[in-house]
RODO-2510 file (C-alpha; in nm, 4 decimals, decimal comma):
residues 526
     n   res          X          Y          Z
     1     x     3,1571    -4,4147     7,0771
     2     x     2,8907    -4,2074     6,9775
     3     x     2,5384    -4,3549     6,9015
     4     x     2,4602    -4,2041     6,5571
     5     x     2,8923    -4,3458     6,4622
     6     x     2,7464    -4,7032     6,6488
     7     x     2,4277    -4,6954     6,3953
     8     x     2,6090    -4,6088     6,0985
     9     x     2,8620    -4,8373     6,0935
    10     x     2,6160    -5,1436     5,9645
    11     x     2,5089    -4,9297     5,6976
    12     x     2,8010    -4,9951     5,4775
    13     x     2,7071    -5,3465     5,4209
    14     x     2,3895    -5,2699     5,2427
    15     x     2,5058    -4,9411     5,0617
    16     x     2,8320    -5,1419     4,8887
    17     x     2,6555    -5,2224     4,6027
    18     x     2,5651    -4,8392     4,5790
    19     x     2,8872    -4,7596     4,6714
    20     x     3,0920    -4,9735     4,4175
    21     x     2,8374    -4,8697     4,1357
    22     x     2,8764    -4,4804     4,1901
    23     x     3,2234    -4,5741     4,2042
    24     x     3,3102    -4,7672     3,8765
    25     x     3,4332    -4,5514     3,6070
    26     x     3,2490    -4,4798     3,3350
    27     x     3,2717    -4,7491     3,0652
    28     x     3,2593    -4,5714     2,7158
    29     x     2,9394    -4,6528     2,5892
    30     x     2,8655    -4,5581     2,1874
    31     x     2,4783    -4,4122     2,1175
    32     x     2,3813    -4,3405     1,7709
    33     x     2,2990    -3,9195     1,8175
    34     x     2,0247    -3,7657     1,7148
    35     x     2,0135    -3,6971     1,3562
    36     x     2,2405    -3,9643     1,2133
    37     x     1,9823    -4,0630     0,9604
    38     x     1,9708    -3,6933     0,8780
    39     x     2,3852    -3,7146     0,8052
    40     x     2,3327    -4,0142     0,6276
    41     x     2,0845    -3,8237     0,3738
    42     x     2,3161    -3,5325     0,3627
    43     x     2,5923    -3,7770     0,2964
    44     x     2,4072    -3,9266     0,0429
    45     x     2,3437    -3,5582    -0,1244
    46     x     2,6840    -3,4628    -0,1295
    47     x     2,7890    -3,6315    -0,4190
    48     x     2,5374    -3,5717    -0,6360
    49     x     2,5923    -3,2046    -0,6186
    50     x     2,9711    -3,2428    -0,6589
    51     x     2,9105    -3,3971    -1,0300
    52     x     2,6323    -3,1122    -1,1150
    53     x     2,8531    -2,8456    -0,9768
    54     x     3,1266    -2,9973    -1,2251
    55     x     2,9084    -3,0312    -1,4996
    56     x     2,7894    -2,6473    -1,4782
    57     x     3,2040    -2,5562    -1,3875
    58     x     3,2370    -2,7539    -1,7046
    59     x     2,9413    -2,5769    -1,9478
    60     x     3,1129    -2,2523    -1,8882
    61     x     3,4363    -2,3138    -1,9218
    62     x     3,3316    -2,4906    -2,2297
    63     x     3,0899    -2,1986    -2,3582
    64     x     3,3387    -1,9165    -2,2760
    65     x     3,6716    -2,1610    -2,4912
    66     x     3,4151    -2,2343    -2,7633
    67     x     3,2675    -1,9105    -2,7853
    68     x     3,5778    -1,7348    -2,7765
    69     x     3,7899    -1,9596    -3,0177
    70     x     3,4252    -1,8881    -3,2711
    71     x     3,4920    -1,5590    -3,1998
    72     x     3,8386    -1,5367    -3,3018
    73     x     3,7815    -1,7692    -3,6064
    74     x     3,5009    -1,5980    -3,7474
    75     x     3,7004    -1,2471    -3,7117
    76     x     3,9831    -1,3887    -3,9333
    77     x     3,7861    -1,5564    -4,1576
    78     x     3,5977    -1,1894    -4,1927
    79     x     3,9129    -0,9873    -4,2242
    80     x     3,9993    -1,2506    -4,5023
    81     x     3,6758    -1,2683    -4,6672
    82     x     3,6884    -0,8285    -4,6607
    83     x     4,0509    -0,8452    -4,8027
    84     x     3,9441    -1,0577    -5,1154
    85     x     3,6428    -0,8162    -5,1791
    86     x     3,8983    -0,5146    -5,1099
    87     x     4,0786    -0,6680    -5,3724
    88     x     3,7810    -0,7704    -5,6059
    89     x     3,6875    -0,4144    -5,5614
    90     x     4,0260    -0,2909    -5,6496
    91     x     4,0271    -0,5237    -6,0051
    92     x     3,6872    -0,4109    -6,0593
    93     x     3,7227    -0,0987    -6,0682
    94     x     4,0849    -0,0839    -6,2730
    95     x     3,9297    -0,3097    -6,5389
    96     x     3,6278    -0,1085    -6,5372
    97     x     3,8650     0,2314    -6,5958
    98     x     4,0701     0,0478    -6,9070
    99     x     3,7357     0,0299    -7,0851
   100     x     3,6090     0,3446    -7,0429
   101     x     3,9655     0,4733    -7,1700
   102     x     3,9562     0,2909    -7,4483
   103     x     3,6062     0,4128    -7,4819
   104     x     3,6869     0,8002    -7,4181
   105     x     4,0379     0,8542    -7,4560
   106     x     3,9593     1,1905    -7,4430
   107     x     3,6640     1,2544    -7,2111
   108     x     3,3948     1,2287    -7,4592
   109     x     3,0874     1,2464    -7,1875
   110     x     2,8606     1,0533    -7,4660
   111     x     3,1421     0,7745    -7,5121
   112     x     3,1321     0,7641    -7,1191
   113     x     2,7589     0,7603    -7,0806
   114     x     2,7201     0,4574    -7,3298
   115     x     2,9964     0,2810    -7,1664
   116     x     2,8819     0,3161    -6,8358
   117     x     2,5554     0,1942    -6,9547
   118     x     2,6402    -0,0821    -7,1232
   119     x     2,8707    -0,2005    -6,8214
   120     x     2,5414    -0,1942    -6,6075
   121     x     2,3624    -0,4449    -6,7938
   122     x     2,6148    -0,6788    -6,7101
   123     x     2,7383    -0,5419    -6,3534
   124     x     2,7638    -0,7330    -6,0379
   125     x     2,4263    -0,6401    -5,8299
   126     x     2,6505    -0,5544    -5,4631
   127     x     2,8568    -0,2761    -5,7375
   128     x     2,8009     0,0809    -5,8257
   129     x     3,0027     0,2893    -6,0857
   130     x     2,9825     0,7030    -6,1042
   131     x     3,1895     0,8753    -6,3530
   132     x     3,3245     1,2432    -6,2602
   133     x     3,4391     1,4748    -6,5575
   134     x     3,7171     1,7537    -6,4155
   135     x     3,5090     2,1070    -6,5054
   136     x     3,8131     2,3097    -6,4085
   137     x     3,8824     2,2865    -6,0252
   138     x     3,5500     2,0824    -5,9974
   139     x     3,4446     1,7476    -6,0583
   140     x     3,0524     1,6800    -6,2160
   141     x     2,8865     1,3822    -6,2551
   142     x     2,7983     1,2495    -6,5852
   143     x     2,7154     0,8893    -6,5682
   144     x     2,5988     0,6271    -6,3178
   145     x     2,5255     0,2781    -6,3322
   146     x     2,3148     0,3127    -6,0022
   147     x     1,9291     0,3398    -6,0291
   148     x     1,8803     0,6461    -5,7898
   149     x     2,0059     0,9965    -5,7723
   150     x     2,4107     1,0511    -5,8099
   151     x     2,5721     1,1128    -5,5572
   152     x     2,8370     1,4366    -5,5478
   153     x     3,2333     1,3618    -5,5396
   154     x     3,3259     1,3127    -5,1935
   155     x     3,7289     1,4718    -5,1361
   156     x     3,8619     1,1480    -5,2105
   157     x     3,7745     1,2037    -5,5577
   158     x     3,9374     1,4993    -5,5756
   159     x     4,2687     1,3785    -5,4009
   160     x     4,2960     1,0654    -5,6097
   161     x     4,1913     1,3281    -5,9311
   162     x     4,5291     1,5540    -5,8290
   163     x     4,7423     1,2801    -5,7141
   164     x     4,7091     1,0542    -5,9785
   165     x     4,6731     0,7423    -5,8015
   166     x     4,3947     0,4738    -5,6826
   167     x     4,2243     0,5464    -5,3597
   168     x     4,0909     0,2700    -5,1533
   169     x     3,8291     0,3299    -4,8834
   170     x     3,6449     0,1181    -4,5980
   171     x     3,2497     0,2650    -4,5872
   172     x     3,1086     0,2448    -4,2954
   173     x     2,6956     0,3079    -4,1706
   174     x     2,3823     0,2037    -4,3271
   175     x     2,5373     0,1308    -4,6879
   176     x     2,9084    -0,0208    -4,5523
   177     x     3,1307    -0,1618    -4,8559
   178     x     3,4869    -0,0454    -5,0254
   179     x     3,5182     0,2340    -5,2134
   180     x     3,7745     0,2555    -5,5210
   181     x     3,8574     0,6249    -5,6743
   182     x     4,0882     0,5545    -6,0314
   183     x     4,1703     0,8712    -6,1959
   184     x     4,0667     0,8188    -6,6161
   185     x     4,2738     0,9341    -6,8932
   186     x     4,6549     0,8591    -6,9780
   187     x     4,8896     1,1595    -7,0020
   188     x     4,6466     1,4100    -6,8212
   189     x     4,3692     1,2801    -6,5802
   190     x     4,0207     1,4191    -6,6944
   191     x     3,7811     1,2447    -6,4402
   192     x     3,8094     1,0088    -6,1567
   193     x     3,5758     0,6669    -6,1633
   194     x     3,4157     0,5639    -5,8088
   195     x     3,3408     0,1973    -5,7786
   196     x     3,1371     0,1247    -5,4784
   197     x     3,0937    -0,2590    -5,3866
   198     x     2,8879    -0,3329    -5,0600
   199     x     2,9674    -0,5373    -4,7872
   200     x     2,6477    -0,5563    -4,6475
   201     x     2,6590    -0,9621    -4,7594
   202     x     2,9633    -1,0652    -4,6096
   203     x     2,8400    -0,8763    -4,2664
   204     x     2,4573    -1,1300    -4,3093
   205     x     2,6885    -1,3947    -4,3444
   206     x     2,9002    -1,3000    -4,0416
   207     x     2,5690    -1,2957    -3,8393
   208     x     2,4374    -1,6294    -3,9335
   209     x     2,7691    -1,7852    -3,9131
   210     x     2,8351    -1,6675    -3,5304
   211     x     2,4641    -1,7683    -3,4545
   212     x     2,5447    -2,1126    -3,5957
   213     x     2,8436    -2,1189    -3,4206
   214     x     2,6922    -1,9767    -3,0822
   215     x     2,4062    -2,2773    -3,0488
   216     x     2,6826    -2,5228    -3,1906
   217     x     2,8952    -2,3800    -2,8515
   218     x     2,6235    -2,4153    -2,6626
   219     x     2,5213    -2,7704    -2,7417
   220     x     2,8869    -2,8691    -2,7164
   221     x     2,8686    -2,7557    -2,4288
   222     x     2,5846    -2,9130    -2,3086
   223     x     2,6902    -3,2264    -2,4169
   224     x     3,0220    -3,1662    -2,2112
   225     x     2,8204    -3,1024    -1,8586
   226     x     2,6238    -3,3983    -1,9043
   227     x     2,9682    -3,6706    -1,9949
   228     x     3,1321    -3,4838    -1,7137
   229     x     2,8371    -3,5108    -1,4862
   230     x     2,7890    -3,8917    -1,5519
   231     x     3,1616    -3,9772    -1,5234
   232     x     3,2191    -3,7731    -1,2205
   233     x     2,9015    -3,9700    -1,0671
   234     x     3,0850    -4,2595    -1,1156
   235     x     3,4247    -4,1859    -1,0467
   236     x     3,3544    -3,9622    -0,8087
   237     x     3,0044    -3,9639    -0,6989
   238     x     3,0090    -4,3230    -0,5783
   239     x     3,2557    -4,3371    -0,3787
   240     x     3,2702    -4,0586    -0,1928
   241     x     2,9328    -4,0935    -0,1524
   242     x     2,9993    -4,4478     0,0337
   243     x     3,3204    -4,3438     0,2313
   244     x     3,0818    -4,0398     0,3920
   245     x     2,7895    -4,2884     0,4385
   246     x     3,0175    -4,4956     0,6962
   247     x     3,1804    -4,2344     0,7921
   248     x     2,8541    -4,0477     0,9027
   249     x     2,7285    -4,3852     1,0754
   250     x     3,0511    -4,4348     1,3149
   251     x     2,9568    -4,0695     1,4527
   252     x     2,8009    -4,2624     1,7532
   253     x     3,1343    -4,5007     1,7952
   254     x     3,3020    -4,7533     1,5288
   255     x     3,1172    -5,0422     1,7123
   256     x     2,8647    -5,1592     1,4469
   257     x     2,9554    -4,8890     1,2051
   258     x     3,0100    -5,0771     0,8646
   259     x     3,3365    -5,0324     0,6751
   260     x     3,3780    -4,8515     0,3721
   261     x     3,3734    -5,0416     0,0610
   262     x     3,6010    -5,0098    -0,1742
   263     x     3,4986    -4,8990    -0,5007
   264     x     3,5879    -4,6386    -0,7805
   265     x     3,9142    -4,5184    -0,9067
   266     x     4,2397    -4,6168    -0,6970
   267     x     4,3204    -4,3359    -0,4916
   268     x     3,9136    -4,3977    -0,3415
   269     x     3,9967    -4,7412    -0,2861
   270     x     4,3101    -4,6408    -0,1143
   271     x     4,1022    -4,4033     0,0873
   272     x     3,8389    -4,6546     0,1791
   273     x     4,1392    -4,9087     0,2969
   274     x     4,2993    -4,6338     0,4865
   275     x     3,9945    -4,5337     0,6557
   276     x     3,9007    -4,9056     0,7426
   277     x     4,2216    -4,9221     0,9066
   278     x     4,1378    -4,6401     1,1252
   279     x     3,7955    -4,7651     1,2122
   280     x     3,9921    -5,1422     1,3200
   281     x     4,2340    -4,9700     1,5048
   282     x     3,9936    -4,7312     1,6803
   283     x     3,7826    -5,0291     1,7545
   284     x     4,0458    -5,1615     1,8927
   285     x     4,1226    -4,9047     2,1395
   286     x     3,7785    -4,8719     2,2689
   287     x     3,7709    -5,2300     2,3307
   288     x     4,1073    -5,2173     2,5241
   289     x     3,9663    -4,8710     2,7207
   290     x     3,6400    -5,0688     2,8269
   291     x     3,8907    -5,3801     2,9221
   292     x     4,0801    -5,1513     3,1431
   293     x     3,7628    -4,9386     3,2889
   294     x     3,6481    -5,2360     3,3542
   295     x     3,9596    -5,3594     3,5525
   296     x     3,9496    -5,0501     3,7416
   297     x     3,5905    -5,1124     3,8361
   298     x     3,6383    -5,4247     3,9951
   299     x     3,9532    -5,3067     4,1588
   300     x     3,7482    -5,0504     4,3179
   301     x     3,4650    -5,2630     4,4519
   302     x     3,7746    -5,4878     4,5934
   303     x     3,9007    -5,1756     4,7396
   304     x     3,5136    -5,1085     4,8753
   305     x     3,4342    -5,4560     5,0337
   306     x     3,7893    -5,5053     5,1813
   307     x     3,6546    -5,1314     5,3668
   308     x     3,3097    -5,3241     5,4490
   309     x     3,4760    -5,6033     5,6130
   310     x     3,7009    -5,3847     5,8109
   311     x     3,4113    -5,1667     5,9343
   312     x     3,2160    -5,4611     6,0310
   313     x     3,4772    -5,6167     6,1977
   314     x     3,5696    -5,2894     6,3817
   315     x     3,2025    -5,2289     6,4371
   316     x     3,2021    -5,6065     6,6177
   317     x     3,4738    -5,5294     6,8167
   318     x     3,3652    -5,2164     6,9687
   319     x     3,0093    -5,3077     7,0102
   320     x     3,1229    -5,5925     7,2444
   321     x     3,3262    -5,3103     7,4729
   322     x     3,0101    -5,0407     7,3975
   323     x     2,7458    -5,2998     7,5137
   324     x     2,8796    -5,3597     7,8581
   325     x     2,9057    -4,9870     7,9225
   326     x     2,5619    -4,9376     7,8153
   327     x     2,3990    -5,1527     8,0176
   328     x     2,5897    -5,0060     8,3500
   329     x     2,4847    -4,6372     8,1937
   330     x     2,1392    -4,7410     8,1186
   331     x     2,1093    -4,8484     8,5199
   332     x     2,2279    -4,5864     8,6751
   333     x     1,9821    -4,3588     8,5149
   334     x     1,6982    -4,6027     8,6298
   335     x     1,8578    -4,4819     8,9266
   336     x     1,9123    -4,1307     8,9139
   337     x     1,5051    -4,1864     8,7349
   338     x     1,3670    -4,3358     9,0532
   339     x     1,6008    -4,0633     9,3000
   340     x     1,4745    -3,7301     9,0969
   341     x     1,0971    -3,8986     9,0982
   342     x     1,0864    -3,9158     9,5269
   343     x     1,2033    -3,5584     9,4763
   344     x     0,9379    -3,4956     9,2687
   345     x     1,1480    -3,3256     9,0084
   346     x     0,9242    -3,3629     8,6641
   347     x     1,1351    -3,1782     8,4590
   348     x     1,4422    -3,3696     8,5492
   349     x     1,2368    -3,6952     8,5580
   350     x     1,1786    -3,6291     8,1729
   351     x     1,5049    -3,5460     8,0762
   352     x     1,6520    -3,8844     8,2331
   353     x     1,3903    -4,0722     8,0910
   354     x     1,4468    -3,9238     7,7428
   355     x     1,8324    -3,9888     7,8051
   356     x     1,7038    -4,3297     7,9308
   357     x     1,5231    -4,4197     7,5903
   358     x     1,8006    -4,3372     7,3622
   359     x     2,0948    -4,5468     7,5637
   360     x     1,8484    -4,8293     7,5520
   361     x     1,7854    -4,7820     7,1566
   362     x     2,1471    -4,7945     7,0981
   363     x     2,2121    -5,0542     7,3211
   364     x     1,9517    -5,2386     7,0927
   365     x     2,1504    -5,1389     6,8096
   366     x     2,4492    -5,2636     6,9285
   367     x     2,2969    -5,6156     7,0573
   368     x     2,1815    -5,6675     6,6778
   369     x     2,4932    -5,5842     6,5343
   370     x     2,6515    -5,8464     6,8120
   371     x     2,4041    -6,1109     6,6883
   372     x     2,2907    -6,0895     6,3535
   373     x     2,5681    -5,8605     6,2208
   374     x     2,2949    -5,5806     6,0950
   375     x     2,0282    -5,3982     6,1836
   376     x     1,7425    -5,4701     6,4490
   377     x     1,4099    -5,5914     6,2021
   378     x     1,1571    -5,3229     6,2607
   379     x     0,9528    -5,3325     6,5652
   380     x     0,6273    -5,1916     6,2608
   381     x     0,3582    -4,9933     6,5202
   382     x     0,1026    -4,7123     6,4527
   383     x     0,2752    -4,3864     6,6253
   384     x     0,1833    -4,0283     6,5713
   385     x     0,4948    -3,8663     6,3726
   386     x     0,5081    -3,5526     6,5695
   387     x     0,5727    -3,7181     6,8845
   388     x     0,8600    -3,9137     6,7400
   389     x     0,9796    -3,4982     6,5903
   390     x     0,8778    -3,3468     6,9273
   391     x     1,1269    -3,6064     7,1358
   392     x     1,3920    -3,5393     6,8744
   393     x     1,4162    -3,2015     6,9024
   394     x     1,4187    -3,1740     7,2946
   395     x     1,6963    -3,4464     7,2954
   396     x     1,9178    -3,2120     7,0381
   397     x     1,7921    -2,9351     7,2213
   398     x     2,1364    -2,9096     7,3821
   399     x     2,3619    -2,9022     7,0992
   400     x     2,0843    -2,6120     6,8958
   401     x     2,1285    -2,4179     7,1754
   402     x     2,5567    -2,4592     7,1354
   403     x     2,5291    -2,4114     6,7996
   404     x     2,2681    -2,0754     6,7889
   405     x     2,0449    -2,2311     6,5689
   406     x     1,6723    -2,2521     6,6499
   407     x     1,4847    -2,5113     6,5404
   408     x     1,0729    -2,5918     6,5508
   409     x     0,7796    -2,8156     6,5171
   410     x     0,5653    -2,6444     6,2063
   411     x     0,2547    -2,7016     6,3260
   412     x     0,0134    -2,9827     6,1332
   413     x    -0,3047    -3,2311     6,2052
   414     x    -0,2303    -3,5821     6,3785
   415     x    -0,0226    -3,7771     6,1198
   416     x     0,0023    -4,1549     6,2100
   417     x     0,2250    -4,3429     6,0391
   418     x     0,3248    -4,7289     6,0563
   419     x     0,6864    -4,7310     6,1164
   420     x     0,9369    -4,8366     6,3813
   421     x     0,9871    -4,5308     6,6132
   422     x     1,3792    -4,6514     6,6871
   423     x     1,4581    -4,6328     6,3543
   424     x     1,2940    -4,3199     6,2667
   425     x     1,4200    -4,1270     6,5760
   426     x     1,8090    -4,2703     6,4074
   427     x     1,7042    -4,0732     6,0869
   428     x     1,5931    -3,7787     6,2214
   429     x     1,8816    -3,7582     6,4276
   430     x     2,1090    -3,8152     6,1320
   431     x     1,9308    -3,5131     5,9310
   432     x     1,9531    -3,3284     6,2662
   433     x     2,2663    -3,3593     6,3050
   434     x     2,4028    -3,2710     5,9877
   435     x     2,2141    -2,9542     5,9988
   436     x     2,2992    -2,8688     6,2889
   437     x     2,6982    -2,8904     6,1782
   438     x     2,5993    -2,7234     5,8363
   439     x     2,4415    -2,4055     5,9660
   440     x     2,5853    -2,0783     6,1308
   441     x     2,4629    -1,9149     6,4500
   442     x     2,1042    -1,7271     6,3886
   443     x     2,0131    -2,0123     6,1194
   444     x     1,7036    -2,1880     6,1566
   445     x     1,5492    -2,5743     6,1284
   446     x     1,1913    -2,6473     6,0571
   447     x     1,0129    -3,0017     6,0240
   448     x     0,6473    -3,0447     5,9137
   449     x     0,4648    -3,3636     5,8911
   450     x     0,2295    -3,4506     5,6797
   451     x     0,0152    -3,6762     5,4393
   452     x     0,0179    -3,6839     5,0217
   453     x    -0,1246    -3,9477     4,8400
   454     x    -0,1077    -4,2303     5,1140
   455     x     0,1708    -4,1980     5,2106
   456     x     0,3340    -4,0012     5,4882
   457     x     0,6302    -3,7465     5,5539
   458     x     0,8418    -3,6162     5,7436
   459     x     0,9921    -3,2526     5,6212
   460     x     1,3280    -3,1603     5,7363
   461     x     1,4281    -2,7732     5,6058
   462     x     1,6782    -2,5487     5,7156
   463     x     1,7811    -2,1547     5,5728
   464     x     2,1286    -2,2255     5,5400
   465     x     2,3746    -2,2188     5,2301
   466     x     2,2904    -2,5166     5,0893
   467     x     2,4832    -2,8131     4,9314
   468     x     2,8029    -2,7485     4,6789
   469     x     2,7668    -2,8815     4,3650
   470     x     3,0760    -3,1287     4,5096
   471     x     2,8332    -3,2685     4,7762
   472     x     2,5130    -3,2689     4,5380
   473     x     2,7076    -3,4859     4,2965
   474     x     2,8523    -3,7560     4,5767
   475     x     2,4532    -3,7501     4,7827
   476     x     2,4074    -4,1081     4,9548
   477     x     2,7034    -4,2407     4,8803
   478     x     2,8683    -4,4583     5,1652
   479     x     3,2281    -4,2410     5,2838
   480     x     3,1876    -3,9375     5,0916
   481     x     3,1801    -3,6345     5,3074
   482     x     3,2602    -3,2666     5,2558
   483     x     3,3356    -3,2476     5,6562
   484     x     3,6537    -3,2324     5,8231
   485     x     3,5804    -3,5395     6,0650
   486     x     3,2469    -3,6710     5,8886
   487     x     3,2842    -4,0296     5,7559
   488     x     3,0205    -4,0151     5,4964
   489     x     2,7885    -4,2998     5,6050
   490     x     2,4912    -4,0368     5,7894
   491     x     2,2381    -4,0054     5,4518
   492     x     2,3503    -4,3603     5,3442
   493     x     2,2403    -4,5339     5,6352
   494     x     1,9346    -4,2872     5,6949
   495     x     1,8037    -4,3929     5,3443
   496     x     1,8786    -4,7489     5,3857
   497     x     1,6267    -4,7199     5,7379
   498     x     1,3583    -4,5294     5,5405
   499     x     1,3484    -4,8480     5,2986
   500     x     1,4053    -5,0903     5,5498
   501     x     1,0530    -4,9117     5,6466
   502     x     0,8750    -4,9483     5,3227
   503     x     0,9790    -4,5566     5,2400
   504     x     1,2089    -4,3531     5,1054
   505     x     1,4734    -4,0266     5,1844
   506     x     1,4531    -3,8101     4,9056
   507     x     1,5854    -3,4303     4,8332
   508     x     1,3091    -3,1598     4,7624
   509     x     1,3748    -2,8471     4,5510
   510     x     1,4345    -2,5494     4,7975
   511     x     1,5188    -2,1829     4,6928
   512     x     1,6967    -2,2020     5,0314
   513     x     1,8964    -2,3857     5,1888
   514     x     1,8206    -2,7902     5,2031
   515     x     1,4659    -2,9916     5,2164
   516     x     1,4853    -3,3378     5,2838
   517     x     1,1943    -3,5520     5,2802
   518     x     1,1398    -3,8930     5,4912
   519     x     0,8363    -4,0971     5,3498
   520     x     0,6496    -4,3543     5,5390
   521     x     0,3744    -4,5437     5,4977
   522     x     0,0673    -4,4036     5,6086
   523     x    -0,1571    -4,6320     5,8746
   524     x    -0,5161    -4,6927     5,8882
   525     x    -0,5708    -4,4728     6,1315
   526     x    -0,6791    -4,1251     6,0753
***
């Protein structure tokens, strides 16, 4: 069995309760988000603006109905009130003719003067009667009740003069009113009489009455908006405005959300109930879905101790047929050690005693496991960390040099450190070791040591392709490996050692590639 296997195989003990946590699904959790005090005012806002938007829906359609049905009214009424003066006019003027024939049976212009005269005194102020004596083909004024200038026969005179019958006529402009031509004399027509009797009142009164009739719309109106408003506050307003106040609180989960009271007309309470029911049965379900996450949590962590027991008891079995080997290995390279040294072979002497050191680490290893059932306790010394890098990296020097990938010693001042070389040689040669299976031929590996803020470190960089975002999101935990024949436990176990040492293993930020970083605490020594 291979050492780094032998030393990572206790490592699952102590990582289990990492293991099992990264493990247990997520149990759904409910926050309040951001800005649910901000719903809760919009919410709130909502209704309000529902009953003013009504009210001003309301105004309009109430100012349009109530100006248009004043409109409508005060046109009949006008076309009524201008028929009765049409026909006023129409009497007027016909009674007005009988006296003047009486008067002038025959045309006498003096008889018509007086009687036209006389008539004035007594006239109706909005009328105006002009007399027009036939002069041949030609009609001439002779009489007026009107105070100014008379006026000249318009051809209505003249057609009601040859056709013998009463005009009627609708003025229009400055001076409106109706017009009435009757043709005088019995047998043979010898004038025509014009009545004129102005409008110009019943328009005034028009005026006022659609003015009245406008502000009365428009208070009506008014009055509308504002019932509507109130009653849709209360109908309306209310209660939606308390179904979206609970509704905006359960944004963050239906645990603590308050239920929506029932209030307002019948189909809000039957809202409200309906919505409570969802909010009970969705409480429900997240109460049964963190029952079962829960389940499947502690299933898991079964699942991840029954895996620690059978480890450990593997580990136990094979560290009692490892440790006899060992100690037959570790004595025959005393031997070949002693041998190489009366050849005076240095270079060979070196490499067995660097062999030498390691068997007898892991055979340390693998007498704690036998006896205490974890790791040796640190053996805590003062020990420059580049020597501990240095002897690393001539024991891998072997497998760089199979796998094309260089790998140096940045050079850096003395860095002492108090730490247990054993178990700082195990993490290096974890790190190692997984670069060295991560990077292609021509790739390089760098460490630096060195000293930030008392404490001391260990820098272990490569210039490969990095970690997938798969690997980045499983890092440390115990049996999770993107390798074919990895097993997981390499970073676990390293990280458990660097605390075990009063440090820590911790990923830097690279641009390239992978930095790891192995803290330690620094020694008095400087």
């Amino acid at each position: 069995m291979r050492d780094t296997e032998v030393a990572e195989l206790d490592a699952a003990t102590a990582a289990s309760a990492d293991s099992a946590e990264s493990a247990r699904p997520s149990i759904p959790v409910f926050y309040e988000p951001a800005g649910t005090a901000e719903a809760d005012t919009e919410w709130a806002g909502q209704p309000m603006g529902l009953p003013r938007r009504l009210a001003f829906l309301t105004a309009l359609m109430a100012v349009l109905l109530v100006l248009g049905a004043t409109e409508i009214a005060l046109s009949w009424s006008a076309r009524t009130r201008l028929e009765d003066f049409r026909l006023e006019s129409v009497a007027l003027a016909n009674t007005l003719a009988s006296l003047l024939v009486r008067a002038a049976p025959t045309g006498n212009a003096a008889n018509l003067t007086q009687s036209i005269e006389g008539w004035a005194r007594h006239r109706i102020t909005e009328s105006q009667a002009t007399v027009y004596l036939a002069r041949g083909s030609m009609l001439a004024p002779i009489a007026s009740s009107g105070t100014g200038p008379v006026r000249p026969p318009d051809p209505g005179a003249y057609s009601a003069l040859t056709r013998r019958n009463t005009g009627v006529h609708l003025l229009a402009g400055p001076d409106p009113g109706w017009q009435v031509l009757v043709p005088l004399g019995a047998a043979r027509p010898y004038g025509v009489l014009e009545v004129r009797v102005s409008t110009r009142r019943l328009q005034d009164w028009a005026r006022q009455e659609r003015q009245r009739a406008y502000l009365l719309a428009l208070l009506s109106a008014l009055l509308v908006a504002l019932g509507v408003a109130v009653l849709t506050a209360r109908w309306v307003g209310r209660p939606l405005a308390a179904i979206g106040s609970a509704m905006a609180r359960a944004h963050g989960g239906t645990k603590g959300s308050p239920p929506a009271p029932e209030i307002g007309p019948p189909e809000f309470r039957e809202l409200a109930r309906r919505y409570n029911r969802l909010r009970e049965a969705l409480t429900a379900r997240e109460q049964e879905s963190a029952a079962r996450a829960m389940l499947l949590s502690l299933e898991e962590r079964a699942r991840g101790f029954d895996r620690i027991a059978l480890v450990h008891e593997t580990a136990a079995a094979f560290a009692h047929e490892i440790g006899t080997p060992l100690n037959t290995m570790s004595g025959h390279l005393k031997l070949l050690r002693d041998d190489l040294a009366g050849l005076q072979d240095e270079g060979a002497v070196d490499r067995v005693r660097l062999l030498l050191a390691q068997v007898d680490r892991v055979a340390g290893i693998v007498r704690a496991a036998l006896q205490r059932g974890t790791w040796p306790r640190p053996y805590v010394q003062t020990i420059e960390l580049g020597e501990i890098v240095s002897r690393m990296l001539r024991f891998l020097e072997p497998a760089f040099s199979d796998a094309g990938v260089r790998a140096r010693l940045l050079p850096s001042p003395p860095v002492f450190a108090s730490c247990d070389p054993a178990l700082v040689e195990q993490i290096l040669l974890n790190l190692l070791k997984n670069a060295i299976e991560a990077l292609s031929p021509a790739n390089s590996v760098g460490v630096v040591c060195g000293r930030e803020d008392a404490v001391t470190f260990i820098d272990i960089f490569d210039d490969g392709p990095g970690l997938d975002p798969e690997a980045e999101a499983h890092l440390f935990r115990p049996f999770s490996s993107t390798k074919v024949h990895g097993n997981g436990l390499g970073l676990s176990v390293s990280r458990q050692l660097a605390r075990m040492l009063g440090g820590d293993l911790v990923r830097m930020p690279s641009p390239r590639g992978v930095r790891w970083r192995l803290t330690l605490p620094e020694s008095g020594r400087v």
